[in-house]
Each structure stands twice: as C-alpha cells, then as structure tokens.
VOBA-1610 file (N, C-alpha, C; in pm, whole numbers, padded with zeros to 5 digits, always signed):
BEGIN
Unk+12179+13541+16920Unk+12194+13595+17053Unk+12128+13733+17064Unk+12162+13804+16977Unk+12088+13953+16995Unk+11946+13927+16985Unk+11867+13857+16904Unk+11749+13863+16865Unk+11674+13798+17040Unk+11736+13726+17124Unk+11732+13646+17258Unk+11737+13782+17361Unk+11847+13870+17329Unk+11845+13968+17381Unk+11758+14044+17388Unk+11694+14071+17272Unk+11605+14184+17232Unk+11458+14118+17319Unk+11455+13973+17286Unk+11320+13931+17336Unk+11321+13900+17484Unk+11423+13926+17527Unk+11404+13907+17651Unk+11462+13986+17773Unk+11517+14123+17722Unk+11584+14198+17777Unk+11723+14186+17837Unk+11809+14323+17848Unk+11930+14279+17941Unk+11966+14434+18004Unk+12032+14420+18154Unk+12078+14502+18221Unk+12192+14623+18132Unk+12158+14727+18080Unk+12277+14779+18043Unk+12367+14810+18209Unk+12510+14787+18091Unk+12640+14833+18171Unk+12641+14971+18263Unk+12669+14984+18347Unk+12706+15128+18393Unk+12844+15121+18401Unk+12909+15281+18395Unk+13021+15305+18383Unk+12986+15390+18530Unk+13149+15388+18594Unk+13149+15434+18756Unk+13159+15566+18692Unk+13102+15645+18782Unk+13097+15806+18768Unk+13261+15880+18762Unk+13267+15974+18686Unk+13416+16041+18754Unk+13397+16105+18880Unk+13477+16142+18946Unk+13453+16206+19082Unk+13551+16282+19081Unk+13561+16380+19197Unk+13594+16530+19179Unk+13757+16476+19202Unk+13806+16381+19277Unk+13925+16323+19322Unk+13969+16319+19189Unk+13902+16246+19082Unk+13942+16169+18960Unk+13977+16314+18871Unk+13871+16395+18848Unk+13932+16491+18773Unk+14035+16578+18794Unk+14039+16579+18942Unk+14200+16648+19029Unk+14277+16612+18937Unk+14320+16506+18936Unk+14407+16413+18862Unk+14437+16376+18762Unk+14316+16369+18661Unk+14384+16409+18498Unk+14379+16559+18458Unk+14334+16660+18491Unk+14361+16778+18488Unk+14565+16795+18540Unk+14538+16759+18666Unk+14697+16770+18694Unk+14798+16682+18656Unk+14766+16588+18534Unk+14878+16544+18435Unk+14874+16616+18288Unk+14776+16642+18293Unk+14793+16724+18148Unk+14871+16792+18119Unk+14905+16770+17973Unk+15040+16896+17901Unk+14982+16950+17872Unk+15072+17115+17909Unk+15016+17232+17875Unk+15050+17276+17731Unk+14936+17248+17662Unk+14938+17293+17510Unk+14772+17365+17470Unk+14759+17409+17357Unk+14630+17458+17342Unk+14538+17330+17347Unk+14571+17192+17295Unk+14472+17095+17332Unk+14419+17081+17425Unk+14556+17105+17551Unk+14494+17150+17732Unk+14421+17185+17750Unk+14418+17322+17709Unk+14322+17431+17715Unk+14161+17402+17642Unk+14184+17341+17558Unk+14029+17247+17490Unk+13963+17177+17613Unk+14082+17073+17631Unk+14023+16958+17673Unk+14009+17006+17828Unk+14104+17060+17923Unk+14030+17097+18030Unk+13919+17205+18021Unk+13931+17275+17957Unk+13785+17362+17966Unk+13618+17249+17912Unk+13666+17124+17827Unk+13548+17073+17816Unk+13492+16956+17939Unk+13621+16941+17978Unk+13625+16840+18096Unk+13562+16914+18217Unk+13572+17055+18243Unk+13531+17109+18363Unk+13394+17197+18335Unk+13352+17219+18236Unk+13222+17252+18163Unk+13122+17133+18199Unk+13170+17065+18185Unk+13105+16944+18082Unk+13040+16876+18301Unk+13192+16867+18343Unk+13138+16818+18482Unk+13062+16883+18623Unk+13119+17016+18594Unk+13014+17108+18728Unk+12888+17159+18658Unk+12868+17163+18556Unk+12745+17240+18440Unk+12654+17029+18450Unk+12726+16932+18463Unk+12649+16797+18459Unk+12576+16825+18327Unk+12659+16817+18235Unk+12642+16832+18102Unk+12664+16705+18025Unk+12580+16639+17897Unk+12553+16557+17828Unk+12665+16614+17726Unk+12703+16527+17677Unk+12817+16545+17509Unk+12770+16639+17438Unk+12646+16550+17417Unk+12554+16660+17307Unk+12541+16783+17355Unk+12486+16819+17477Unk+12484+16967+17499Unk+12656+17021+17482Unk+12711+17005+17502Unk+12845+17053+17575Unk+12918+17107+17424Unk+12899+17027+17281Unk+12953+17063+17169Unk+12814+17112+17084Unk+12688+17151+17164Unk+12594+17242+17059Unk+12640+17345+17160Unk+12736+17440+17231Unk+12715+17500+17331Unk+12797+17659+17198Unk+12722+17742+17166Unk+12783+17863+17140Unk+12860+17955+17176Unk+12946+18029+17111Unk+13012+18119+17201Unk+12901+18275+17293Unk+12796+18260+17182Unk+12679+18338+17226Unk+12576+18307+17296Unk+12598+18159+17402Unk+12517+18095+17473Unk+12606+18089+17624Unk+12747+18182+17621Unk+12834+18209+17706Unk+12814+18327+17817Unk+12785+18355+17889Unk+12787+18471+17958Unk+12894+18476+18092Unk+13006+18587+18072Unk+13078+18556+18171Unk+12999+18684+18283Unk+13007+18666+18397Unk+12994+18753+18552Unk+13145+18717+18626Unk+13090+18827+18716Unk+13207+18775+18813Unk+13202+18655+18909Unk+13127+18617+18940Unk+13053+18529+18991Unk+13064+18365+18930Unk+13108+18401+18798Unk+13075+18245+18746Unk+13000+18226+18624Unk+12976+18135+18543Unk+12921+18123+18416Unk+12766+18136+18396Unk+12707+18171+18279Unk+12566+18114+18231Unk+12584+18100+18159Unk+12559+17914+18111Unk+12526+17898+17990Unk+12406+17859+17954Unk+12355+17889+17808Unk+12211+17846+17759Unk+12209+17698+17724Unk+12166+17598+17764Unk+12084+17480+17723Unk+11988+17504+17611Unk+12064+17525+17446Unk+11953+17565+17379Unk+11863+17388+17326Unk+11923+17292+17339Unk+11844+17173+17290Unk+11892+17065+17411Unk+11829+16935+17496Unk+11831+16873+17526Unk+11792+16727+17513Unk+11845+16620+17532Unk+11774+16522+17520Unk+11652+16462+17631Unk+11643+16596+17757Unk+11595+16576+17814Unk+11463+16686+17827Unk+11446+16733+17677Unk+11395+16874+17761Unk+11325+16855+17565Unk+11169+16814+17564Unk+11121+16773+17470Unk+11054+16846+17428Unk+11041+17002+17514Unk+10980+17085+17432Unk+11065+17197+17402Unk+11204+17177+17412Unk+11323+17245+17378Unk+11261+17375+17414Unk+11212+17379+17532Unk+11281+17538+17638Unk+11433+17568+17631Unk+11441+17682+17600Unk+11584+17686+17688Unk+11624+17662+17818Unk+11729+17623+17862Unk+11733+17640+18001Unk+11885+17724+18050Unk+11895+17761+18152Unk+11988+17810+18155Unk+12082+17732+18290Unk+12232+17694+18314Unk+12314+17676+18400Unk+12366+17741+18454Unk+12376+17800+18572Unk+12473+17821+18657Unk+12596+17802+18730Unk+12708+17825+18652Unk+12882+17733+18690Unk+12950+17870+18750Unk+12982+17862+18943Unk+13022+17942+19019Unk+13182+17943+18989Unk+13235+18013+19014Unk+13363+18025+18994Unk+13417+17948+19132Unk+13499+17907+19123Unk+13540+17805+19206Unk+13762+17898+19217Unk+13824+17863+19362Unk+13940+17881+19326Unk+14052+17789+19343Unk+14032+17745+19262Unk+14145+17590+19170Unk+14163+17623+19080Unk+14265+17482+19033Unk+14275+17494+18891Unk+14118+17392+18837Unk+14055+17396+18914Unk+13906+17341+18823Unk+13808+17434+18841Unk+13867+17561+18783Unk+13774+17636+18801Unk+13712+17635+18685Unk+13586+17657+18619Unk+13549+17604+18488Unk+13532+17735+18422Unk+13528+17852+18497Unk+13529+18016+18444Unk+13674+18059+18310Unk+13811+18008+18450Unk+13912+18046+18419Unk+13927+17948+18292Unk+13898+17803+18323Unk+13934+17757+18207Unk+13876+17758+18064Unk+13772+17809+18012Unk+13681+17865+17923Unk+13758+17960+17873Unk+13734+18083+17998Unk+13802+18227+17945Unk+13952+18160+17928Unk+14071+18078+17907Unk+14170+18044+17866Unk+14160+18018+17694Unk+14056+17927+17729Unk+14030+17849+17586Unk+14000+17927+17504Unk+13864+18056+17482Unk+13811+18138+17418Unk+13936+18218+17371Unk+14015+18293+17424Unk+14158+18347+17382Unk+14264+18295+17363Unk+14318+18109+17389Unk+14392+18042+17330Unk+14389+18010+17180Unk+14209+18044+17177Unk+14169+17977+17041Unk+14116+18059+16962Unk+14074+18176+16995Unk+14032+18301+16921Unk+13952+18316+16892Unk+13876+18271+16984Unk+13729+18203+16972Unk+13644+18359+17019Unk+13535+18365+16929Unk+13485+18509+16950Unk+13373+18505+16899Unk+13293+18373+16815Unk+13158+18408+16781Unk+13160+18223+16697Unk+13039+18192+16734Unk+12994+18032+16654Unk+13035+17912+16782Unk+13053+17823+16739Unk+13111+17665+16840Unk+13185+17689+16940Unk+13196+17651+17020Unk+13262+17666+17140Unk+13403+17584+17164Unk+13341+17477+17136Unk+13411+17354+17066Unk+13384+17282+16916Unk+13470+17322+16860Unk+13458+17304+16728Unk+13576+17187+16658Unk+13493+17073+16576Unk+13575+17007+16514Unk+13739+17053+16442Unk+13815+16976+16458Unk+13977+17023+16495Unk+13964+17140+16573Unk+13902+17228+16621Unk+13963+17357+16654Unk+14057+17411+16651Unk+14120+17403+16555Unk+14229+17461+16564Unk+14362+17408+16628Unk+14345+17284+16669Unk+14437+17189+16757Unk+14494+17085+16634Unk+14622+17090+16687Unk+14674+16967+16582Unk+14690+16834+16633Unk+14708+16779+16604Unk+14707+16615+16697Unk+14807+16607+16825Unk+14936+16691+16753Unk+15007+16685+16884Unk+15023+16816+16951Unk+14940+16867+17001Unk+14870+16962+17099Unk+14916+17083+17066
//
C-alpha cells in the first residue's frame, strides 16, 4: 500500500486551525501552576507570533526583547527562510489574559529564566505542574 501511495500520490490530512475562540478556552481551563505559566506563554507565543514548533523552542532568552508596546522576537533559523536571515516578529501587547507579553514576562520569572532556552526540556516543571 505505501509503495501505491508513493507512486501515485495522496492528499495529506489537514488539521482545522485553532482559533482565537478556541484558545479563549483552553487558556481559561488551565491550572494555575508553573506548567501554566510554560504552557500558556508557549501557546500564546507560538499563536499571535504564527510560529512553527521549531521556531518557538530554538527561541532564546537573548532573542527576547521586551518594549512597552509588545514583544520582538528574533527568527534566528526557519524552515522557511533558506538563507537563514534573521527575521524579526512583532507581538503587540494585547489586554487579556492572552496577552503574549504578560505571559512570557510570567514565565521568564516563574522559571528564572535569565539567559539560554526559552523553553527548555523539563524546565524545570515536574509532571504534575
């Protein structure tokens, strides 16, 4: 079957987009523990920045720039960007709880985070939050 596949192509799957309704909503079930604080700051990074996985966990704490205004972060590698320019994002401060400023600056001082990964394997999180 795969080899039928391969020779003859097939439609990949799409997955439905999250939408801003959808993240309302697992943001506002979440327990508040430092995992929170991980996981909504990567969840709201990750969705107003329209950030790839890969970018979102190569993202440094020195690729961070806070303003008052809202975030810059550096795009130092892409899968879309083949002559690996940097690029830079623009994430406005927003006033919710999806604001992706507040929730960063939460995470960075929940986690003591002050120089290297942004998100870093275990970070410092234990399984049960």
């Amino acid at each position: 079957m795969q080899g039928i596949e391969r020779s003859h192509g097939s439609h990949p799957s799409q997955v439905a987009p999250l939408l801003l309704d959808d993240l309302t909503r697992i943001v506002g079930v979440m327990v508040n523990s430092r995992a929170y604080l991980r996981d909504r700051a990567l969840l709201l990074i990750g969705f107003f920045g329209a950030l790839r996985r890969s970018e979102i966990v190569a993202l440094d704490y020195e690729d961070v720039h806070f303003s008052e205004n809202g975030l810059d972060l550096i795009i130092r590698k892409s899968k879309t960007d083949q002559l690996q320019v940097d690029r830079t994002v623009k994430l406005r401060r927003v006033n919710s709880a999806l604001d992706p400023w507040e929730a960063l600056r939460e995470w960075l001082v929940g986690a003591n985070i002050v120089e290297g990964a942004l998100f870093r394997r275990g970070g410092g999180v234990s399984p049960h939050g």
